[in-house]
C-alpha positions as a printed NumPy array, in Angstrom:
array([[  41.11 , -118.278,   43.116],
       [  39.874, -115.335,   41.073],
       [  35.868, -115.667,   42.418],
       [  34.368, -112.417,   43.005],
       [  33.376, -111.493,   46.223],
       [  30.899, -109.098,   48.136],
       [  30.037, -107.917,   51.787],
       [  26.147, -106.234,   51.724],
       [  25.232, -104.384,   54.485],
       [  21.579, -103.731,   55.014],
       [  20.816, -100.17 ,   56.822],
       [  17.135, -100.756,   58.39 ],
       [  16.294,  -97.21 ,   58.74 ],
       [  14.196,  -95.291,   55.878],
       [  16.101,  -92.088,   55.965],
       [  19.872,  -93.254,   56.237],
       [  21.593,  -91.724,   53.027],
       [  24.843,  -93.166,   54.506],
       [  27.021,  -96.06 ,   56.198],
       [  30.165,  -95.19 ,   57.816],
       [  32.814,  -97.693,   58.645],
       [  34.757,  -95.765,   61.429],
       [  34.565,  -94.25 ,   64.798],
       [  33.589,  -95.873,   67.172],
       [  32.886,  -99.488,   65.715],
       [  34.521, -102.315,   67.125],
       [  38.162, -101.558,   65.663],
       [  38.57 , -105.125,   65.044],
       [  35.88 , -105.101,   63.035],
       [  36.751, -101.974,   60.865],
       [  40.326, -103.433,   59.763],
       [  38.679, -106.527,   58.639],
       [  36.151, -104.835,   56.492],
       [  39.245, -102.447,   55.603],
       [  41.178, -105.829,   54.858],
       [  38.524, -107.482,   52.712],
       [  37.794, -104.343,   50.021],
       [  41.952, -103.675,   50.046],
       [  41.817, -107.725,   48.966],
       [  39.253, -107.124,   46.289],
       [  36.183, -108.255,   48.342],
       [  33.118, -105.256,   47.154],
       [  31.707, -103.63 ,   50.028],
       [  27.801, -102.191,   49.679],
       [  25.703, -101.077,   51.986],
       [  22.052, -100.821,   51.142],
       [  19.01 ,  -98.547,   53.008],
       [  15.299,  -99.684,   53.509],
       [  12.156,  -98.942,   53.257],
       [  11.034, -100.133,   56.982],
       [   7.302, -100.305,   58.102],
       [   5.788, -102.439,   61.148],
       [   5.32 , -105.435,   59.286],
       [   7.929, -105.121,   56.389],
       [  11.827, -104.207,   55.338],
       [  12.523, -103.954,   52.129],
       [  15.533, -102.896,   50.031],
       [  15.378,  -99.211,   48.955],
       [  18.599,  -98.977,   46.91 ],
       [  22.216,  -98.019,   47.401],
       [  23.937,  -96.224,   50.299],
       [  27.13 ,  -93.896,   50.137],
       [  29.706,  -96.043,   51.979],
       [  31.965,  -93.375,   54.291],
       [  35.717,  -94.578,   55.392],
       [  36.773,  -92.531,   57.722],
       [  35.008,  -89.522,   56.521],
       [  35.944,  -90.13 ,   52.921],
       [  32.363,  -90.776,   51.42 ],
       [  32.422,  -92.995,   48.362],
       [  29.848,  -94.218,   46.224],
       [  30.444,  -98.041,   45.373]])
């Protein structure tokens, strides 16, 4: 229909600089993401700040397919 779309994934672990879709995920799971971007669907992945009592939202990951880091 021409809405736009997203997928966010949240990374709850302060010093991740990256999210890799690949290895050994479920592979079911990896074509579908694979599926949704090739389809126009954005995929971002976020890091956070964690602490005992709180997550929050630290800003933008590098997404890695495959080994082919991109920053989206």
């Amino acid at each position: 229909s021409g809405a736009r779309a997203a997928a966010a994934f949240v990374v709850q672990r302060g010093d991740a600089q990256r999210m890799r879709i690949g290895g050994d995920a479920d592979p079911a799971w990896i074509e579908a993401v694979v599926a949704a971007r090739a389809a126009g669907v954005m995929v971002l992945a976020f890091g956070c700040d964690v602490t005992e009592t709180d997550a929050k939202i630290a800003g933008p990951l590098t997404i890695e397919w495959d080994g082919d880091a991109h920053n989206l």
